[in-house]
py3Dmol code that shows the C-alpha trace and the ligand (Angstrom):
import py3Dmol

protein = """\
ATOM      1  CA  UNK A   1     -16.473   8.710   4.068  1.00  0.00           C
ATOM      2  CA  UNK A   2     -12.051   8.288   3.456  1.00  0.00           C
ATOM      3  CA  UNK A   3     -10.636   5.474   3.613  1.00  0.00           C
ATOM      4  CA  UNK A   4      -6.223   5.534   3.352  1.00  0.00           C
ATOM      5  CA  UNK A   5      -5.395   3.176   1.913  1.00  0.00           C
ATOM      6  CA  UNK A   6      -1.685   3.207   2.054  1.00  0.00           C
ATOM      7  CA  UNK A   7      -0.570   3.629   5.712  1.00  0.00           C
ATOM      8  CA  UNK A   8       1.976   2.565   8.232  1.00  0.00           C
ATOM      9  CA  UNK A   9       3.422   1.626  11.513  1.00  0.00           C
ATOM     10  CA  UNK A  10       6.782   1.408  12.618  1.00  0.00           C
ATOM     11  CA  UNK A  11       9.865   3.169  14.189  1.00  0.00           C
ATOM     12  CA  UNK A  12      12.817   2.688  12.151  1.00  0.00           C
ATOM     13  CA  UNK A  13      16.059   4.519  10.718  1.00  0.00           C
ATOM     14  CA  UNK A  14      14.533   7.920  10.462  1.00  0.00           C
ATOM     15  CA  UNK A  15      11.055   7.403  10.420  1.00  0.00           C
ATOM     16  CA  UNK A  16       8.903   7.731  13.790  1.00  0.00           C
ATOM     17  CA  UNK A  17       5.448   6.207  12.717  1.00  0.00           C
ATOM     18  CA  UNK A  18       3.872   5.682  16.195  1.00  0.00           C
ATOM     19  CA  UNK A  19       0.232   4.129  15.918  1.00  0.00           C
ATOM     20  CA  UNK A  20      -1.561   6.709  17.984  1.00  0.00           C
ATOM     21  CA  UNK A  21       0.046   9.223  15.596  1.00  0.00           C
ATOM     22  CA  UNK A  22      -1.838   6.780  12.757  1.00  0.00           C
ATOM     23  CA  UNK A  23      -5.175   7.462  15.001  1.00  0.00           C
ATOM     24  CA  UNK A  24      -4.746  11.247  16.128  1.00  0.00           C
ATOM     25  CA  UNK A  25      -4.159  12.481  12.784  1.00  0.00           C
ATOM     26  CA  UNK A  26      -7.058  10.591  11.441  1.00  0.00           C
ATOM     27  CA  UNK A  27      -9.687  11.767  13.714  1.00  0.00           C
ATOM     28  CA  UNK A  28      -7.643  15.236  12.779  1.00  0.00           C
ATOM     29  CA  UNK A  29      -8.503  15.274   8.851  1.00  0.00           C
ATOM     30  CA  UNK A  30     -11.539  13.243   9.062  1.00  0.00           C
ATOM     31  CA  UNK A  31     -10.279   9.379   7.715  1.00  0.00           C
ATOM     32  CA  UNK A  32     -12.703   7.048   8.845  1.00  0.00           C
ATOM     33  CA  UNK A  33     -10.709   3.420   7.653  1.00  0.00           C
ATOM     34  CA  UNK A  34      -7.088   3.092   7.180  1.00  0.00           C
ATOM     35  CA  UNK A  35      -5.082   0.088   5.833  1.00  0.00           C
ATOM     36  CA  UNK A  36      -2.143  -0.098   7.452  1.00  0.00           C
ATOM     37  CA  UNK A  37       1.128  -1.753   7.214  1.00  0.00           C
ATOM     38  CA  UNK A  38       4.274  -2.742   9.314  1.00  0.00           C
ATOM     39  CA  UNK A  39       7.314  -0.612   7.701  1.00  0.00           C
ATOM     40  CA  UNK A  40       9.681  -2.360  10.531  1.00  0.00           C
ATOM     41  CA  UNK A  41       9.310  -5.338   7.906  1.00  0.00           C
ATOM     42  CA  UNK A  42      12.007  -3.767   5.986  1.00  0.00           C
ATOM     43  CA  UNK A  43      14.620  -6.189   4.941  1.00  0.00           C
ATOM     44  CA  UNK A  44      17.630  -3.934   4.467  1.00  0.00           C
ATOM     45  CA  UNK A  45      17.987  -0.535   6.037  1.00  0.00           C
ATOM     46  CA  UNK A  46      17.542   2.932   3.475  1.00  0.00           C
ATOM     47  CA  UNK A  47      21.178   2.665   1.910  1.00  0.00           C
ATOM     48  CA  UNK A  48      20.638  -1.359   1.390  1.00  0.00           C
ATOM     49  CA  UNK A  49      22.822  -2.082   4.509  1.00  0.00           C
ATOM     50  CA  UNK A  50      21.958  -5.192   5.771  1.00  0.00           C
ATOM     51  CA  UNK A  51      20.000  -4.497   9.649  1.00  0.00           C
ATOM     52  CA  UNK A  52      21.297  -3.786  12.082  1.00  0.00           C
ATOM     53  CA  UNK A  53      22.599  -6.955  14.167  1.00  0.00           C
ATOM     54  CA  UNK A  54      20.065  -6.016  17.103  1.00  0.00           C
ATOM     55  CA  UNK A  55      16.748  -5.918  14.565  1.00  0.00           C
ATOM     56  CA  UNK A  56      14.139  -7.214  16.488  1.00  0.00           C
ATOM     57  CA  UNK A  57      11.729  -7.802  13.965  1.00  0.00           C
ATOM     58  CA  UNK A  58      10.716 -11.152  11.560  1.00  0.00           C
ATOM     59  CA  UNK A  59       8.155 -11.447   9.198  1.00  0.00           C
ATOM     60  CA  UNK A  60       5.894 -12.588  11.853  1.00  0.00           C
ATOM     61  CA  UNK A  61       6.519 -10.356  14.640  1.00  0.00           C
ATOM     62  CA  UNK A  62       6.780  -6.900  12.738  1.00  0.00           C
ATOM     63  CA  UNK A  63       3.498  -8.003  10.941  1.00  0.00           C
ATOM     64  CA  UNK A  64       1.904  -8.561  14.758  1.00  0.00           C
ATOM     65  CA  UNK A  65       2.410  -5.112  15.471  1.00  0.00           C
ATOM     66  CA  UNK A  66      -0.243  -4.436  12.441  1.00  0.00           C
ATOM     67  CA  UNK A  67      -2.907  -7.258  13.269  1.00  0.00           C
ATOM     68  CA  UNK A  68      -2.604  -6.027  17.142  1.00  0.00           C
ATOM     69  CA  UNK A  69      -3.120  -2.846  16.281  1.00  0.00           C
ATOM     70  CA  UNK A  70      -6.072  -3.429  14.175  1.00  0.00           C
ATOM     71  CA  UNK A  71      -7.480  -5.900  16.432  1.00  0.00           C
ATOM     72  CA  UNK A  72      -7.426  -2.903  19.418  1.00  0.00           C
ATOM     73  CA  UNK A  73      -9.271  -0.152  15.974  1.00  0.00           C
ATOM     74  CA  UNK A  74     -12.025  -2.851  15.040  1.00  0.00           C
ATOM     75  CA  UNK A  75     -13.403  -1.210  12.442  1.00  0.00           C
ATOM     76  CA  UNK A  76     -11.458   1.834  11.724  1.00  0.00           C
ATOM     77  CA  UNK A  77      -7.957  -0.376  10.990  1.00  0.00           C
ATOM     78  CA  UNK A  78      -7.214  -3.006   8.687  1.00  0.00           C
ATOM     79  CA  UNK A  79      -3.721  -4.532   8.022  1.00  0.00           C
ATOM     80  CA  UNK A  80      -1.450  -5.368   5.012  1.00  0.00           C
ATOM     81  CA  UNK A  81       0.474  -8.012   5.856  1.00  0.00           C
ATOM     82  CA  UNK A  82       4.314  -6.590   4.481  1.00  0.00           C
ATOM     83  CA  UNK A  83       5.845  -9.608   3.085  1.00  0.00           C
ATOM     84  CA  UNK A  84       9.394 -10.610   3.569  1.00  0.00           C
ATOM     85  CA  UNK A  85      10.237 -12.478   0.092  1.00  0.00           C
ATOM     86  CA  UNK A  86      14.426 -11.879   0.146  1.00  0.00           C
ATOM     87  CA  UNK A  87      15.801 -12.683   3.998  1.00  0.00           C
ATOM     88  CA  UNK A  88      12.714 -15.061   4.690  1.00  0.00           C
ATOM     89  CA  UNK A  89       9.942 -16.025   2.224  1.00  0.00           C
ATOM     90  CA  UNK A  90       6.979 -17.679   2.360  1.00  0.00           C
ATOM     91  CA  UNK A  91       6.498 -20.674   4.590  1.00  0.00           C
ATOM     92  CA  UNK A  92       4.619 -21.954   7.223  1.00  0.00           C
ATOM     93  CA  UNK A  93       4.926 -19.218   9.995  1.00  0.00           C
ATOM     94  CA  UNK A  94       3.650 -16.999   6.877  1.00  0.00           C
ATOM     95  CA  UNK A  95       0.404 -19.008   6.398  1.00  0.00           C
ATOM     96  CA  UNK A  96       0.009 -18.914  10.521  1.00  0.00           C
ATOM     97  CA  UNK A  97       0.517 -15.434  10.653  1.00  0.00           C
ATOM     98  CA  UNK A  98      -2.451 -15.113   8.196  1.00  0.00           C
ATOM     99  CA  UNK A  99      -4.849 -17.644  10.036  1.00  0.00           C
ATOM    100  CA  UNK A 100      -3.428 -15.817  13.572  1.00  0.00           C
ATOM    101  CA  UNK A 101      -4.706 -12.373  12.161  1.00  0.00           C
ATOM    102  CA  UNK A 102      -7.825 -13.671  11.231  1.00  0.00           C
ATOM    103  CA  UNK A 103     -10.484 -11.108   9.500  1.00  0.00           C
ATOM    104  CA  UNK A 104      -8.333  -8.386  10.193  1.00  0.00           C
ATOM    105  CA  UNK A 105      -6.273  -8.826   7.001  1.00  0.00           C
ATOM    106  CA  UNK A 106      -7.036  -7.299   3.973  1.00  0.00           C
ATOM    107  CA  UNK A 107      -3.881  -7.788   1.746  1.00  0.00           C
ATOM    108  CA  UNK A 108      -0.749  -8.191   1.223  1.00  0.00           C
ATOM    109  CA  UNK A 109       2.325  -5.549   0.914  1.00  0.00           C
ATOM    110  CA  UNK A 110       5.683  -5.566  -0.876  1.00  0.00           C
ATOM    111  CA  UNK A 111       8.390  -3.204  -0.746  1.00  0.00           C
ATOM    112  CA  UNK A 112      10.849  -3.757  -3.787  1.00  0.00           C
ATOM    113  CA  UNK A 113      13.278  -1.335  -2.693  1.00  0.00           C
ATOM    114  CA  UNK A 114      13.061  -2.185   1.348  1.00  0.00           C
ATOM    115  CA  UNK A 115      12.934  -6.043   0.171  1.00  0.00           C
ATOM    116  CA  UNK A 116      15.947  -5.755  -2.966  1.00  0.00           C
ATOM    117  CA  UNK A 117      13.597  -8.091  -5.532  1.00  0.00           C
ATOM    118  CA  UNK A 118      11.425  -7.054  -8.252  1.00  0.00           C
ATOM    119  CA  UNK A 119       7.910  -8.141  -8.293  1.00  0.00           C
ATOM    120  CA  UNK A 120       8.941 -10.661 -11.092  1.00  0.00           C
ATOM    121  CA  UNK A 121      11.428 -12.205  -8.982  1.00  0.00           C
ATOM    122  CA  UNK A 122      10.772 -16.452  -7.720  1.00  0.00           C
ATOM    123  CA  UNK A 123      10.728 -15.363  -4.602  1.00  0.00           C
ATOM    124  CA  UNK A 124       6.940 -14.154  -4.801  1.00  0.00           C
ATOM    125  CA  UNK A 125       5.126 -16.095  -6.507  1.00  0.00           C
ATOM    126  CA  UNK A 126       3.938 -18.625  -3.432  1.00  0.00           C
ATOM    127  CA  UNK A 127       2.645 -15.219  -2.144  1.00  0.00           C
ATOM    128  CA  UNK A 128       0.829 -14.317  -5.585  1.00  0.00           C
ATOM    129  CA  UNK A 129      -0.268 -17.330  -5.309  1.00  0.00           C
ATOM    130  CA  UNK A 130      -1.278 -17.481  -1.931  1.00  0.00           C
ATOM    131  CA  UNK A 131      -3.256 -14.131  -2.511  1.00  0.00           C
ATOM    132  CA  UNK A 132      -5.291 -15.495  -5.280  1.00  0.00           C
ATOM    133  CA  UNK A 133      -6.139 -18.492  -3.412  1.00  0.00           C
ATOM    134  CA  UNK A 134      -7.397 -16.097  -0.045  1.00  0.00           C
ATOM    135  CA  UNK A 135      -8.651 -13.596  -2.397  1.00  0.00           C
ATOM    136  CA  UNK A 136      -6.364 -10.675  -0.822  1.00  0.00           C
ATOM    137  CA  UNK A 137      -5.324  -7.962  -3.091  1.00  0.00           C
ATOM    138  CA  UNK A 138      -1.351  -7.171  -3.178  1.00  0.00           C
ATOM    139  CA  UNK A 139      -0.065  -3.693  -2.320  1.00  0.00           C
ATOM    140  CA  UNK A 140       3.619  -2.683  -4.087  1.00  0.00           C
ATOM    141  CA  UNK A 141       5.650   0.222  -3.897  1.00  0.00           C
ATOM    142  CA  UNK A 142       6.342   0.882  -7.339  1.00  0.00           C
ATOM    143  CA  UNK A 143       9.275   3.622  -8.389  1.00  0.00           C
ATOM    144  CA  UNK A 144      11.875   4.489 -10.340  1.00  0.00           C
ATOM    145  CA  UNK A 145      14.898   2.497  -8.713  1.00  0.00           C
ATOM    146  CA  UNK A 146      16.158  -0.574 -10.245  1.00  0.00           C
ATOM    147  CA  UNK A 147      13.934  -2.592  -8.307  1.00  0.00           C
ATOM    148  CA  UNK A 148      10.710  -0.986  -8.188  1.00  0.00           C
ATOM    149  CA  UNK A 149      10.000  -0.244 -11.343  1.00  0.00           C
ATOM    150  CA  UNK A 150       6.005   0.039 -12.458  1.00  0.00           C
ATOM    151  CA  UNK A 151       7.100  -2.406 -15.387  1.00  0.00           C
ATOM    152  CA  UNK A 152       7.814  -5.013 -12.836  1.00  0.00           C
ATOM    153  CA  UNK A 153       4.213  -4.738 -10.991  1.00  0.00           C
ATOM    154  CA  UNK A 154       2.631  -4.724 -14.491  1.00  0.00           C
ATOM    155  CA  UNK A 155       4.364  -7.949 -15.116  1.00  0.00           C
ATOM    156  CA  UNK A 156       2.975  -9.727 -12.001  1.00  0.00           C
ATOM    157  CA  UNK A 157      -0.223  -8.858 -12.458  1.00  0.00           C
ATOM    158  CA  UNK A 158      -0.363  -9.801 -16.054  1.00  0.00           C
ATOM    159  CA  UNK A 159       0.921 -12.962 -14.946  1.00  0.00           C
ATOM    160  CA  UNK A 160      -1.463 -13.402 -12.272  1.00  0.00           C
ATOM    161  CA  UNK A 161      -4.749 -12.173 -13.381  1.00  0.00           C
ATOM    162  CA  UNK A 162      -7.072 -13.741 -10.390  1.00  0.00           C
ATOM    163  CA  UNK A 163      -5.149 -11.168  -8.020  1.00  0.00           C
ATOM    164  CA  UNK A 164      -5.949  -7.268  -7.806  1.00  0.00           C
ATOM    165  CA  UNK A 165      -2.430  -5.103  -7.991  1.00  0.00           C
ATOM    166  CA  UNK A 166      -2.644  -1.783  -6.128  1.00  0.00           C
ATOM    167  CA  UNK A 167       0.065  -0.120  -8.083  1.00  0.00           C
ATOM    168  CA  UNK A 168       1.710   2.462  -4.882  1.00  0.00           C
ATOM    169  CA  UNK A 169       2.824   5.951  -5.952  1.00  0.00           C
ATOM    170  CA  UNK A 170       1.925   5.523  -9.669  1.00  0.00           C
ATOM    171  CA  UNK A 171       6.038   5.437 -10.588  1.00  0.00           C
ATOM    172  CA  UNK A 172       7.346   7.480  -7.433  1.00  0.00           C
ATOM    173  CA  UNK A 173       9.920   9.582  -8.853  1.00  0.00           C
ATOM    174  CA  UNK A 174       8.555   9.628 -12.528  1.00  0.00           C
ATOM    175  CA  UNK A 175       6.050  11.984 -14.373  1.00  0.00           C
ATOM    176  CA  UNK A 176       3.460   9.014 -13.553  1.00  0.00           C
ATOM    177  CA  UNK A 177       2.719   8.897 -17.354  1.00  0.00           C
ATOM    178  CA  UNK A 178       4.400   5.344 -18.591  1.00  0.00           C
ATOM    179  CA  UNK A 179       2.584   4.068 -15.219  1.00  0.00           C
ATOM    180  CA  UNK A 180      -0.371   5.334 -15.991  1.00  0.00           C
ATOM    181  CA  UNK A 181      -0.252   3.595 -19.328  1.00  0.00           C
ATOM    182  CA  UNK A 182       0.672   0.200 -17.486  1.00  0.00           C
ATOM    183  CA  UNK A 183      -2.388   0.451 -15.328  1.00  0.00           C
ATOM    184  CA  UNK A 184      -4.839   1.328 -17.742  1.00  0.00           C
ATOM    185  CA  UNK A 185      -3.666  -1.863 -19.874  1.00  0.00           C
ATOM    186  CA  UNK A 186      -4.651  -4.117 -17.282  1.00  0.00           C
ATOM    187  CA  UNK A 187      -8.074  -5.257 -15.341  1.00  0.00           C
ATOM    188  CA  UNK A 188      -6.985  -6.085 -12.415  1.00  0.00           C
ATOM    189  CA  UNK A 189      -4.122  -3.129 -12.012  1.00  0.00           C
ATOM    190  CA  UNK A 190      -4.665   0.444  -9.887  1.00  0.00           C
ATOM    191  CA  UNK A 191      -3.263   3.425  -8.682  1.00  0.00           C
ATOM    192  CA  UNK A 192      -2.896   4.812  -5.110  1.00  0.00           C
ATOM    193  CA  UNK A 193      -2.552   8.585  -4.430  1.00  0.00           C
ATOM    194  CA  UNK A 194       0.329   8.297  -2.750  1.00  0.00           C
ATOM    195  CA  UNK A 195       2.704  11.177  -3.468  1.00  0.00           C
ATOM    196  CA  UNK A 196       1.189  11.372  -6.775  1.00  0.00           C
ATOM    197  CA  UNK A 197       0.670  14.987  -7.929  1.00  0.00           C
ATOM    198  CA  UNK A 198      -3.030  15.631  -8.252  1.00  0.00           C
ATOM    199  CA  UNK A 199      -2.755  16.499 -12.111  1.00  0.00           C
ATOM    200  CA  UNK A 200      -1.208  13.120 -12.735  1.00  0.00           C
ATOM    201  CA  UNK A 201      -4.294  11.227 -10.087  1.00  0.00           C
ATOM    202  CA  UNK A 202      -6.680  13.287 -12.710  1.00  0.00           C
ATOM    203  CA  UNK A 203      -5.013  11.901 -16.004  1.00  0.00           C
ATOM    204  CA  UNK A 204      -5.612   8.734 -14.537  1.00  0.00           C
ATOM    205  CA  UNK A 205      -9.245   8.959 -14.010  1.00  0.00           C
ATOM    206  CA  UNK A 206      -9.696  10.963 -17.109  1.00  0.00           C
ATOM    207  CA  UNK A 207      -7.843   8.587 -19.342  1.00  0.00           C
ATOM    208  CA  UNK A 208      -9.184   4.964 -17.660  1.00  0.00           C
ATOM    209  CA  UNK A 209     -11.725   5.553 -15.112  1.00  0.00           C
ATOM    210  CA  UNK A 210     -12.389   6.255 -11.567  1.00  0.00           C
ATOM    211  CA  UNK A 211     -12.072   2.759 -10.936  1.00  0.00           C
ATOM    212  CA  UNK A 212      -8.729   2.483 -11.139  1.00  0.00           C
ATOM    213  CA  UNK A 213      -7.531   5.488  -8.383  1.00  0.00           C
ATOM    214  CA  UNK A 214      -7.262   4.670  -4.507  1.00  0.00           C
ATOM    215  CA  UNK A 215      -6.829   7.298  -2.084  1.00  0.00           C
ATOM    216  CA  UNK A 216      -3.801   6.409  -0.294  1.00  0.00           C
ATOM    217  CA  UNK A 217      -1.250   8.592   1.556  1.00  0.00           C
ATOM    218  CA  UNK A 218       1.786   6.831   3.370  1.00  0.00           C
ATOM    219  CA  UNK A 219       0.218   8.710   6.862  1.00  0.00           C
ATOM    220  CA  UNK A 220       1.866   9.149   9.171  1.00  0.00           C
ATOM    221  CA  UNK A 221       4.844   9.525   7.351  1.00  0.00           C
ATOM    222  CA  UNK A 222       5.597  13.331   8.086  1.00  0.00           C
ATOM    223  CA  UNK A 223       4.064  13.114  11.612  1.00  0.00           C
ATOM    224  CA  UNK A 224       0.324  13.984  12.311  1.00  0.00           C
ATOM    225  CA  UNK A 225       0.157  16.587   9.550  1.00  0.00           C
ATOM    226  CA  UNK A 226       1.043  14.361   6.685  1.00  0.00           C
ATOM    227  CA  UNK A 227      -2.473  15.140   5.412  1.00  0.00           C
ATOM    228  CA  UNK A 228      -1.718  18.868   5.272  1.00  0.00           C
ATOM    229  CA  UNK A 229       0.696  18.089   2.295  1.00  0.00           C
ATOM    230  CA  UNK A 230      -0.518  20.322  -0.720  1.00  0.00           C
ATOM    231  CA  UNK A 231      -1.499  17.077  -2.635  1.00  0.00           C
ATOM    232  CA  UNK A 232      -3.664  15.896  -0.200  1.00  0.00           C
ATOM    233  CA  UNK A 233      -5.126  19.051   0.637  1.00  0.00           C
ATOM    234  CA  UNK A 234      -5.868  19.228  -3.172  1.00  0.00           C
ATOM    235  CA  UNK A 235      -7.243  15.481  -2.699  1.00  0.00           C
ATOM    236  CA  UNK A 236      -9.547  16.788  -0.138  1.00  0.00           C
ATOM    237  CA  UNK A 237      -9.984  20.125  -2.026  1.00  0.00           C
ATOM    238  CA  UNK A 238      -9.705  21.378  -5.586  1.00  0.00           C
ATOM    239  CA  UNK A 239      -9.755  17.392  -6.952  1.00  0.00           C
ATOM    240  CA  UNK A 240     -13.236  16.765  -6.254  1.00  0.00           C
ATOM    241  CA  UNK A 241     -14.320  19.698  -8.359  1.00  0.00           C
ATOM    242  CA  UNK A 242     -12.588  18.241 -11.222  1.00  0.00           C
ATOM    243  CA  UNK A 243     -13.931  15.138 -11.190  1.00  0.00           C
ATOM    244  CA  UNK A 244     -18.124  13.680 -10.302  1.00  0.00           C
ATOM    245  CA  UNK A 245     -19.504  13.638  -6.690  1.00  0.00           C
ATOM    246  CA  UNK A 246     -19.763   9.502  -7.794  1.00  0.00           C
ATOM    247  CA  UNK A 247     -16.105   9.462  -9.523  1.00  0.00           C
ATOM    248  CA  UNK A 248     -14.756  11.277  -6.343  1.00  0.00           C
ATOM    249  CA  UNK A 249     -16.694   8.517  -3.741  1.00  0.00           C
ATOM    250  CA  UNK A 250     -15.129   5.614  -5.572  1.00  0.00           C
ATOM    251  CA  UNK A 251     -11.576   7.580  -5.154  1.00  0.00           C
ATOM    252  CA  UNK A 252     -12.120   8.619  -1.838  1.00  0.00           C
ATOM    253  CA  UNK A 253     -13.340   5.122  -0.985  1.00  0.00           C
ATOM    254  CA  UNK A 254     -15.920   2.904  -2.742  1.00  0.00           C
ATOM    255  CA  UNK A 255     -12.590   1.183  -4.697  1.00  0.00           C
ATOM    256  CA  UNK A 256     -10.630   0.621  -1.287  1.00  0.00           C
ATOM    257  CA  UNK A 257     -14.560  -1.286   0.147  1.00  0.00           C
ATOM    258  CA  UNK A 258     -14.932  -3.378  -3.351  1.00  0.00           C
ATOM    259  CA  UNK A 259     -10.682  -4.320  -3.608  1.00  0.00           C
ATOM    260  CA  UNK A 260     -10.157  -4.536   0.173  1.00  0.00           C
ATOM    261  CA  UNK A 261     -13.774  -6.352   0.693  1.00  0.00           C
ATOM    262  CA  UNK A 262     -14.146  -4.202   3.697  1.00  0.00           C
TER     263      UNK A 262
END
"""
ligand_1 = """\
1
ZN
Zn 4.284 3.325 1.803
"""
view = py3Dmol.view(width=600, height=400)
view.addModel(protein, "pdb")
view.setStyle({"model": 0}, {"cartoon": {"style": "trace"}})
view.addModel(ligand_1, "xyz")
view.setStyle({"model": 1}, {"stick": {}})
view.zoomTo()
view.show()
């Protein structure tokens, strides 16, 4: 059993993440669950451009594409709602969008860098809060850019200790290790796999338990082979040699089912 827990949707600037490329590529490398998210919730394009002035998406609409798409993969798709904190916020549409999607939703999803706000910014907390009140995990790019940084995610989730922090990438762009230290200081603050190098996935696990590592990809990022990157085929490989059959399940995705409640 794999559950991805870090996957996406969307056709924007130059990513092409069609949804049956999501499907194919699963039933390619063996992923029975994905969560997925809407990346055509970005709120400024890769160089921090405003959109262009024909974007068709809202926070409502490009999160629609995720909760119809997991509506039509009962039981093999889940969706992160991706928030829009900077251009929108949270309001009432937000809390309808929830209620619209239903069971379908399994947590929420920021971007720092796609959204220009740090977890720590005003802006978010009615979402934090919102999370802890629906019991919904939060999902949050974290990296090395001035508005991603892990410190910023660590910050949040000490201030909101009700809500589970899923901790993307591990410090994308870093060695992982002052991330790894952040997320072993807190209960309620993981890892994904994401990008992360296999040696630095191990540290974790080594250093603060199984617990706190999520399989989790960014599929379909690089097409229908994004799975055949050599950290995921060391995920799928070499990893589980280093680490115990039970350790490896909880990875691979007994921490997605107990954080996600799927
Ligand atoms: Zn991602």
């Amino acid at each position: 059993m794999i559950i991805d827990s870090h996957v996406h949707i969307g056709q924007f600037g130059r990513f092409d993440m069609r949804p049956e490329y999501v499907i194919n590529s699963m039933k390619k490398y063996g992923i029975d669950y994905s969560l997925v998210s809407s990346g055509v919730a970005v709120e400024f394009d890769e160089d921090h451009n405003p959109l262009p002035g024909d974007w068709k998406y809202d926070q409502y609409s490009a999160n629609m594409l995720t909760i119809d798409f997991a509506r039509r993969n009962e039981g093999r798709i889940g969706a992160l709602i991706w928030c829009r904190p900077k251009t929108e916020g949270f309001d009432e549409d937000f809390v309808r969008l929830v209620d619209d999607g239903g069971s379908c939703i399994k947590g929420l999803k920021f971007h720092p860098y796609y959204s220009m706000l740090p977890m720590t910014a005003l802006q978010i907390e009615p979402y934090l809060s919102f999370a802890a009140e629906r019991g919904f995990p939060v999902m949050i790019h974290s990296a090395d850019d001035e508005f991603s940084q892990p410190k910023f995610v660590y910050e949040a989730a000490k201030a909101h200790p009700n809500v589970n922090f899923i901790m993307a990438h591990i410090g994308l762009g870093t060695d992982n290790d002052d991330a790894i230290e952040l997320i072993g200081a807190l209960p309620n603050l993981y890892g994904d796999t994401a990008w992360v190098r296999p040696e630095s996935g191990l540290k974790l696990v080594k250093k603060y338990g199984a617990q706190k590592l999520l399989f989790g990809t960014d599929n379909p990022i690089d097409g229908e082979d994004t799975y055949a990157h050599p950290f995921y085929k060391a995920y799928f490989g070499e990893f589980k040699e280093q680490v115990s059959r039970g350790d490896y399940e909880l990875i691979m995705h007994g921490n997605a089912e107990r954080l996600f409640n799927l």
